[in-house]
C-alpha positions as CSV (number, residue, x, y, z in Angstrom):
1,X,0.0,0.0,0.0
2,X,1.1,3.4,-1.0
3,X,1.7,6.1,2.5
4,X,-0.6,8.5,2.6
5,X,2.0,11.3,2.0
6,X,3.2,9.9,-1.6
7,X,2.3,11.1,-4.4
8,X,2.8,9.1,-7.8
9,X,3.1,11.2,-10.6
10,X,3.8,11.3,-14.2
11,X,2.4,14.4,-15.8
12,X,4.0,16.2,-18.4
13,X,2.6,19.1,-20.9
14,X,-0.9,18.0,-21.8
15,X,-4.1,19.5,-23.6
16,X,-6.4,18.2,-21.0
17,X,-6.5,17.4,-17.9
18,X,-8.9,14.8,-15.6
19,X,-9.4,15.0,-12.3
20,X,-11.2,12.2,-10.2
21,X,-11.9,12.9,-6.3
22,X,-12.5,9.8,-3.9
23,X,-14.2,10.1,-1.3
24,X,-16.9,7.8,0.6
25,X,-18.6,7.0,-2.5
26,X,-16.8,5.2,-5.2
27,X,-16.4,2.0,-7.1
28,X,-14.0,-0.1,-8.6
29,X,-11.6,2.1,-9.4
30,X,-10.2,-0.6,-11.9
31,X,-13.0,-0.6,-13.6
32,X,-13.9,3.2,-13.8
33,X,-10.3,4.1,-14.9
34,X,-10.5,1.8,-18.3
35,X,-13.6,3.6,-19.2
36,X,-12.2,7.2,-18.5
37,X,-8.9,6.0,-19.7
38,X,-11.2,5.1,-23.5
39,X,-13.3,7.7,-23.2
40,X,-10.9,10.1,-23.1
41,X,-8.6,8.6,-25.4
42,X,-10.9,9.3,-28.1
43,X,-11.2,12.5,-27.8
44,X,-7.9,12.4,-29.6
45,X,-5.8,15.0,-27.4
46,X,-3.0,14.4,-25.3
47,X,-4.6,13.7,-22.0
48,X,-3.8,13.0,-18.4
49,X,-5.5,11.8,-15.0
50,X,-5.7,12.8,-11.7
51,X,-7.0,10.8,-8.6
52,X,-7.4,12.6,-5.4
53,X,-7.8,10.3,-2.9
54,X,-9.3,12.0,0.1
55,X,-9.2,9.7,3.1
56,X,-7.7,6.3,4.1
57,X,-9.9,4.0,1.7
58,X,-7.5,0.9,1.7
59,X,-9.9,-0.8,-1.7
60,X,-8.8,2.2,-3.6
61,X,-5.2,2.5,-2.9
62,X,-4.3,-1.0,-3.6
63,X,-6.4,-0.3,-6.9
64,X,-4.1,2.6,-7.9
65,X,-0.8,0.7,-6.6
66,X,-2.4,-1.9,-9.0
67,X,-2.9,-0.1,-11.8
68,X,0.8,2.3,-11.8
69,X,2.5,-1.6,-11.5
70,X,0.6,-2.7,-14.8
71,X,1.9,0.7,-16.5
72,X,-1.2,3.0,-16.5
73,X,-0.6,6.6,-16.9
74,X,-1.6,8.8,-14.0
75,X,-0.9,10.8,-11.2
76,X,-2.4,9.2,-7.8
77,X,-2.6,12.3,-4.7
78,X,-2.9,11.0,-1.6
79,X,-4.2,13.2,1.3
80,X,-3.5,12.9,5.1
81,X,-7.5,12.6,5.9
82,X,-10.1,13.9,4.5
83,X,-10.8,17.2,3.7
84,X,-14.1,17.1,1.6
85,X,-14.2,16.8,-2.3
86,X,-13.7,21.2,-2.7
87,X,-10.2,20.6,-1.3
88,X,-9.3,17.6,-3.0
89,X,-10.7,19.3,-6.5
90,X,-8.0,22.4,-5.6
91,X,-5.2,19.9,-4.5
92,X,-5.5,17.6,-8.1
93,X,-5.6,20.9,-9.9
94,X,-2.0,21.8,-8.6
95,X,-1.1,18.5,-10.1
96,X,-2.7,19.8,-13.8
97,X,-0.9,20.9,-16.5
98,X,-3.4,21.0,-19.5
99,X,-5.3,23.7,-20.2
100,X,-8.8,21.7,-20.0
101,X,-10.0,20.7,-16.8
102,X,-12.1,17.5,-16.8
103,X,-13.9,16.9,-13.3
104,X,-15.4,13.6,-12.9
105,X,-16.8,11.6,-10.2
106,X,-15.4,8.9,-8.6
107,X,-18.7,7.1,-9.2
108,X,-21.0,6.0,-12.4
109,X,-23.1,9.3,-13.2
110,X,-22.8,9.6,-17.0
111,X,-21.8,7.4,-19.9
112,X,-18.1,8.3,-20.4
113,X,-18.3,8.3,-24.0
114,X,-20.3,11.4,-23.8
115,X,-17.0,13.7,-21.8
116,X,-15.9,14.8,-25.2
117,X,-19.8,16.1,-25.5
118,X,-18.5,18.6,-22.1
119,X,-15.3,19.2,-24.2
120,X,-16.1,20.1,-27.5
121,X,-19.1,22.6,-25.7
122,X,-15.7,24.6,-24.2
123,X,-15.4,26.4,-28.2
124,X,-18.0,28.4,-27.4
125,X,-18.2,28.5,-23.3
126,X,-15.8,28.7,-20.7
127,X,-17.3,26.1,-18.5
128,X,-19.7,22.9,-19.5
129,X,-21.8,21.1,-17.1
130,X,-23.2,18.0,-17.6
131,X,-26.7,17.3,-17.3
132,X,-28.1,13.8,-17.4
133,X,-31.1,13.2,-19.5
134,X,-33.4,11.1,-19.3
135,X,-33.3,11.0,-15.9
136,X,-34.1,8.5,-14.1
137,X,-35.9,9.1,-10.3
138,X,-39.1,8.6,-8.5
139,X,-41.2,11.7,-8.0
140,X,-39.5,12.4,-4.2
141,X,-36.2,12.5,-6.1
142,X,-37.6,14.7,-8.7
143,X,-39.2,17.3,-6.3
144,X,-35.9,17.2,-4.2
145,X,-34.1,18.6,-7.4
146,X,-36.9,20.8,-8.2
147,X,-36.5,22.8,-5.3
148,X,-33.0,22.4,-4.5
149,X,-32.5,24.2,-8.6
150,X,-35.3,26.7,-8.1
151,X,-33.7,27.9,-4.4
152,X,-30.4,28.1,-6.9
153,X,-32.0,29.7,-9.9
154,X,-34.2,32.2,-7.5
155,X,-30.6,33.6,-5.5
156,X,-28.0,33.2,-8.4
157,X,-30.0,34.0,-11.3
158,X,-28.3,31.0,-12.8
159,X,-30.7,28.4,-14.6
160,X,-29.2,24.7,-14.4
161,X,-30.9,21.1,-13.6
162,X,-27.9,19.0,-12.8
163,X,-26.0,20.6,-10.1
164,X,-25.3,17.2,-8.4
165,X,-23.6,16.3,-11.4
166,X,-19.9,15.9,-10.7
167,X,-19.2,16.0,-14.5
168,X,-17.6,19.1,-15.8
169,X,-15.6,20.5,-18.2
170,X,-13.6,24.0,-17.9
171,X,-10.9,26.5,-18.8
172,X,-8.0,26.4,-17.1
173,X,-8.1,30.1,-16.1
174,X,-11.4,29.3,-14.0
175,X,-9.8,27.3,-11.2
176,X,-6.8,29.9,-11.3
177,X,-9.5,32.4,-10.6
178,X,-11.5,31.0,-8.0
179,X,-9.9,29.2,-5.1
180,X,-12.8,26.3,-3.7
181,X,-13.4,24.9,-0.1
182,X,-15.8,23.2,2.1
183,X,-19.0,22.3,-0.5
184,X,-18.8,24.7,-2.6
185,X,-17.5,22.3,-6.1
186,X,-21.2,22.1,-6.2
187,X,-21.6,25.5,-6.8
188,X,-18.4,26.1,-9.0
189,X,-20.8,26.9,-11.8
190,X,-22.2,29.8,-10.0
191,X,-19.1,31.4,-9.2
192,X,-17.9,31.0,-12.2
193,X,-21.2,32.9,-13.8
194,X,-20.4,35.5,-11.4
195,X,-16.3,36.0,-12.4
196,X,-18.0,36.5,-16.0
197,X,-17.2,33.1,-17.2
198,X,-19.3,31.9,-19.8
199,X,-21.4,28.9,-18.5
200,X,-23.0,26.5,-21.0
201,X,-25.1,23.2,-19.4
202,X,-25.1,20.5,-22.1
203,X,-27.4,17.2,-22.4
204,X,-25.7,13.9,-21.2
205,X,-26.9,10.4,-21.3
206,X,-27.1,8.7,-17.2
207,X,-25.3,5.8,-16.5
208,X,-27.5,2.5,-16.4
209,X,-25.2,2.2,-13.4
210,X,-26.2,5.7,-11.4
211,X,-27.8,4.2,-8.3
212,X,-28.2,5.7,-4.8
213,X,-30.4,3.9,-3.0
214,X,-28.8,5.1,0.5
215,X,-30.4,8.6,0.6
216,X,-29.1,11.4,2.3
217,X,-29.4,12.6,5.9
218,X,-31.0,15.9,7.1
219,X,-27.8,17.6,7.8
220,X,-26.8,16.6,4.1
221,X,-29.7,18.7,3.1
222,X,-29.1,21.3,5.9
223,X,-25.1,22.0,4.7
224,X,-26.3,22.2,1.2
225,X,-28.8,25.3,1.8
226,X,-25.9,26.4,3.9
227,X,-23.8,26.5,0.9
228,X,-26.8,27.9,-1.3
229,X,-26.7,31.0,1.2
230,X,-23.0,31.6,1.0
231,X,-22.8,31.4,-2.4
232,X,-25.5,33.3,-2.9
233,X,-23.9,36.1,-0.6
234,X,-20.5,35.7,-2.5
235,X,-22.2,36.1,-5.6
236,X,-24.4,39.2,-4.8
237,X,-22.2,41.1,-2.2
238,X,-18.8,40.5,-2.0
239,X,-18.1,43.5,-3.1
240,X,-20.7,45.5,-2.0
241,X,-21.6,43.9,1.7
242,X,-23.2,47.1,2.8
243,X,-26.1,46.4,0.1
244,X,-26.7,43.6,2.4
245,X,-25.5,44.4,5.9
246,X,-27.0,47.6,5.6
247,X,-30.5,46.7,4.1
248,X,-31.5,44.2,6.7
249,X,-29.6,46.9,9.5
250,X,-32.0,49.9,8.2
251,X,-34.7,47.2,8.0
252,X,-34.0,46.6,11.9
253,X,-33.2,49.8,12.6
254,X,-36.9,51.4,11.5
255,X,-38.5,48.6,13.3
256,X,-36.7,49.1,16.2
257,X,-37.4,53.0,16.1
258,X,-41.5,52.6,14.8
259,X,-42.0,50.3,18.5
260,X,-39.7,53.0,20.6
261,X,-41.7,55.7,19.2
262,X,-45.3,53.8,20.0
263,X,-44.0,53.0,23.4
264,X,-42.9,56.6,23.9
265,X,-46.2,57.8,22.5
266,X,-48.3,55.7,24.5
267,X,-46.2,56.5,27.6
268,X,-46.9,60.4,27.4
269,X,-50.1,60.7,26.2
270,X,-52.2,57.7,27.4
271,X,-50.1,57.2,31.0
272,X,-49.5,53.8,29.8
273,X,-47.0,51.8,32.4
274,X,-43.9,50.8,30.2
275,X,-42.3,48.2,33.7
276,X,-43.9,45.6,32.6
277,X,-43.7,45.9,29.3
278,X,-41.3,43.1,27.2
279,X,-41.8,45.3,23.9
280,X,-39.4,48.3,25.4
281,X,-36.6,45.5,25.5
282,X,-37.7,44.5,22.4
283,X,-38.0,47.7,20.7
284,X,-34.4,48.5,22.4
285,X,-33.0,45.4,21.4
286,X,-33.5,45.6,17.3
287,X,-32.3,49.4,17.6
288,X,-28.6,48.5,18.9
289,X,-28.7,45.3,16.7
290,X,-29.8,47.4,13.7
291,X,-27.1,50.2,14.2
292,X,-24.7,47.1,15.0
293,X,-25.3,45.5,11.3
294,X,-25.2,49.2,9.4
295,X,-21.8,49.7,10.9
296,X,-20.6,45.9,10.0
297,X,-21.8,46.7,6.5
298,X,-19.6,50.0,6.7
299,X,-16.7,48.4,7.7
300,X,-17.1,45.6,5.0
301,X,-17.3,48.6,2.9
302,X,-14.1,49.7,4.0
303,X,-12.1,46.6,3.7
304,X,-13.3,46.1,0.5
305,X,-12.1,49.7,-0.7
306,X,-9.1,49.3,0.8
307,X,-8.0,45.9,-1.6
308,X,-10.9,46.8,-4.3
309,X,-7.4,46.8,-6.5
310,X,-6.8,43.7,-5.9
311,X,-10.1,42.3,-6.5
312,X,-11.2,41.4,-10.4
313,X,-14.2,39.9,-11.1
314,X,-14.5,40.8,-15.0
315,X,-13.4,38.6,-17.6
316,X,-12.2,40.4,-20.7
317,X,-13.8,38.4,-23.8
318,X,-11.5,40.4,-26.5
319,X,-9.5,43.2,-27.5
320,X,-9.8,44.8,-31.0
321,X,-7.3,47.7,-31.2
322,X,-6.7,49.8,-34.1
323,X,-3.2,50.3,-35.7
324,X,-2.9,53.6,-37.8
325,X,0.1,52.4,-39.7
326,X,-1.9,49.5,-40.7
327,X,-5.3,51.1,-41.6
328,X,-2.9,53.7,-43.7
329,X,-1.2,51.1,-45.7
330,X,-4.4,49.1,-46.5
């Protein structure tokens, strides 16, 4: 068995580049590496894969030890423990040298003879996602996804149907862009659409093999509208926090303030008793907290002032210039 801490390489200068992350869910890896290793060979550029292993899974290290003794070309990263399938996405892309970036799971989702589908769709987008079709599901499955894409459609604006789909294709220059972590691979597409990328989804066929049948657990669905919210924040405020901060602030604030004035109000006029009265703490309460959030949105403000040079989220699509020697001549 390989130690964690080695990492098998052979990459060289390559047109495109695969990366596979392993994590809890996976198969033979045997198996799935001959047909990524076919699919991708037709595709006819020079090609190279990446396996991220992220964890101690004993099955799929002897597989890899297996398959670099029978001559198989790829890089196998191994990581110290596991550190979610974001992380192990960034640390297989330090291993890349193509300019495509394949990401594929370490599972049966799609048929692999439909990757060069993804690739081919990078001529005129910057990023392909795979969506399977037909898809197959019971109508719990189906309204799960229907929700889950319309709470995705309704904050990011973006319109997809196959987010869980681990199947992608991209630029090089996105994942040199936009540095992932925690659960957000998920939502790569979205921040991408929001760094100006060019986004395409494209229609792939499911593998006869895609089976869950385990199903997920309520914190899976919790941490997933977690990561719906903070995408959504990323992509709507990150450089303008005091649009939100201060919104829901002056939202609290004039609450706040409308109850103060009531109670002040029915306090000089009408001899009400305010002692026993939880709606002066109350009122009281949402006035500091509302001041509290306008001045966290101000100093989000600040911050972002202070390193706005730094900060690019544009993508230029072409430069025409116009040479008067040139235009002279002709």
């Amino acid at each position: 068995m390989t130690p964690d801490h080695e990492h098998l390489s052979v990459s060289c200068n390559v047109d495109l580049s695969a990366i596979v992350p392993i994590s809890i869910r996976h198969v033979d890896i045997k198996a799935l590496h001959a047909q990524y290793r076919d699919a991708l060979a037709s595709i006819s550029r020079s090609y190279e894969i990446i396996y991220v292993v992220d964890g101690a899974f004993a099955d799929v290290i002897a597989g890899l030890d297996e398959l670099l003794r029978a001559g198989e070309k790829l890089t196998a990263v191994y990581l110290t423990r596991t550190f979610g399938e974001s992380t192990a996405l960034m640390a297989g892309f330090e291993q890349t040298t193509g300019a495509v970036i394949v990401t594929l799971p370490a599972y049966y989702q799609i048929e692999p003879a439909d990757i060069s589908k993804l690739v081919t769709a990078l001529g005129s987008a910057d990023m392909a996602v795979a969506c399977r079709w037909p898809r197959v599901g019971g109508p719990a499955e189906r309204l799960r996804r229907w929700a889950f894409h319309g709470l995705v459609r309704w904050m990011t604006g973006l319109s997809l149907h196959d987010l869980g789909c681990s199947a992608r294709a991209m630029k090089r220059q996105i994942l040199e862009e936009i540095s992932l972590y925690g659960d957000q691979h998920r939502l790569l597409p979205a921040l991408a659409d929001r760094q100006g990328f060019r986004v395409q989804e494209i229609q792939v066929r499911q593998s006869p093999q895609d089976r869950y049948s385990e199903g997920y657990r309520t914190r899976e669905y919790a941490h997933r509208l977690l990561d719906v919210f903070a995408v959504f924040f990323l992509v709507r405020f990150t450089k303008k926090p005091l649009r939100f901060f201060g919104m829901v602030g002056a939202s609290t604030l004039c609450i706040g303030t409308a109850l103060v004035l009531y109670l002040v109000v029915a306090r000089l006029f009408f001899g009400e008793s305010l002692a026993n009265r939880p709606a002066l703490l109350l009122s009281s309460l949402l006035v500091v907290l509302g001041l509290q959030l306008f001045a966290l949105g101000l100093l989000g403000e600040l911050i972002i002032f202070t390193h706005a040079r730094g900060l690019k989220d544009y993508q230029v699509d072409r430069v025409i210039e116009f040479h008067a020697a040139e235009h002279e001549t002709a």
